[in-house]
N, C-alpha and C positions, 0 to 999 in steps of 0.2 A: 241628719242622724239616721241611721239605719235601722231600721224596723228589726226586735230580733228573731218575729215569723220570719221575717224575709232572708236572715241568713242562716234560720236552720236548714240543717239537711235535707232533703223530700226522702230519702230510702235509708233503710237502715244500715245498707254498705255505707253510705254517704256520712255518717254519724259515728260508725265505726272507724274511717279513715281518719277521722277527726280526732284519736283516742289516743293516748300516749301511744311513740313505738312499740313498748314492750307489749302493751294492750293488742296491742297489733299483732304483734308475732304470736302470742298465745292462744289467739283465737285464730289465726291461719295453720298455725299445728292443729289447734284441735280439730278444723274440716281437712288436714292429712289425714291425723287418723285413724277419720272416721270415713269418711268417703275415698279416699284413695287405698287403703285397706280396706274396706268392704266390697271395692269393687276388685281387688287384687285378690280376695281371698274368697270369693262370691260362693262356691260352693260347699262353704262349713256355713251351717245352720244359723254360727253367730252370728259369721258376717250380714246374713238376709236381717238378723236383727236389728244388726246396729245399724244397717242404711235405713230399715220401713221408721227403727227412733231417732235419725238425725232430720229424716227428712220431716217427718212429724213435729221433731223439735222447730224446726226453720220454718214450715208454713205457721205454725202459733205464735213464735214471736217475732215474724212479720206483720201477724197481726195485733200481737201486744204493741208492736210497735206505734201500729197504725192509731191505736186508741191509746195512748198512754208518752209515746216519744221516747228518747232514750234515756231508762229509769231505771232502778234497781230491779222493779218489777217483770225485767224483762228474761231475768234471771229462773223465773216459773217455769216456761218452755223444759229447759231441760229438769226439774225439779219434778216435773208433770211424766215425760219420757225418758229420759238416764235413768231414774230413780230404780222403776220394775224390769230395766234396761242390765242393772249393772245387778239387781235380784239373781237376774235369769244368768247372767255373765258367772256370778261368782256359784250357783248351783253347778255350772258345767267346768267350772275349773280343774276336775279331774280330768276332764278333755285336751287342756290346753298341753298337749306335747312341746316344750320349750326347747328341744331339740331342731324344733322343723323352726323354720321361719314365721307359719301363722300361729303359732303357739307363742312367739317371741311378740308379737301385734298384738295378741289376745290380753297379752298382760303389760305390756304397753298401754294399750288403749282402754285396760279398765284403771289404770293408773293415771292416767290424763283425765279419765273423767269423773273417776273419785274426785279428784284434786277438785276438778270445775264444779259439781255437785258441793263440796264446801263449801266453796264459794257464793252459789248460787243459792244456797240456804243461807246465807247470812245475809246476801243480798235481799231476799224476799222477806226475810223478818225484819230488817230496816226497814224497808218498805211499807210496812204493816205497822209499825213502828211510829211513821211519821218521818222517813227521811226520805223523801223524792228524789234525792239528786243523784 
């Protein structure tokens, strides 16, 4: 019988892979984007934001990861940076020219991460809650 230390994941891609498809493709849209649009649109002010909070996000819940494994809790990261992330996003939404392409991203990408932020709030109050899994 297998140990089931021994068949979890060691990284958190690892555990990720493990997640339903659709789990999957939701969170590979949302590092589009976020990083594939931040680096495409690197010189509006957003973009610098959204890559200094995704990358913030990623180093914190690799290490949520590392203390906790793959939990609801891990939903905090971006809870912790989207949150003053998507503040600062919807103050400059008079910016966002929907006309141009990064004004098209802009609200794209605050609409991918509203959505995840839901998300990511209810996951953390289970969590706190008493549902670990």
């Amino acid at each position: 019988m297998l140990d089931a230390a021994a068949t979890a994941p060691q990284s958190l891609t690892g555990a990720i892979m493990m997640q339903p498809l659709w789990l999957q493709i939701w969170i590979g849209w949302m590092v589009i984007a976020n990083v594939a649009g931040s680096i495409a649109f690197l010189r509006r002010p957003e973009a610098k934001w959204v890559l200094a909070a995704i990358v913030a996000a990623a180093i914190f819940m690799e290490y949520l990861y590392s203390q906790f494994g793959y939990q609801r809790i891990l939903g905090l990261a971006h809870v912790v940076f989207w949150t003053p992330l998507l503040v600062y996003l919807w103050a400059r939404r008079s910016k966002w020219d929907l006309s141009r392409l990064s004004g098209k991203w802009l609200a794209v990408l605050f609409s991918t991460n509203l959505t995840s932020l839901v998300i990511d709030y209810a996951d953390v109050a289970r969590y706190l809650m008493g549902d670990r899994i």
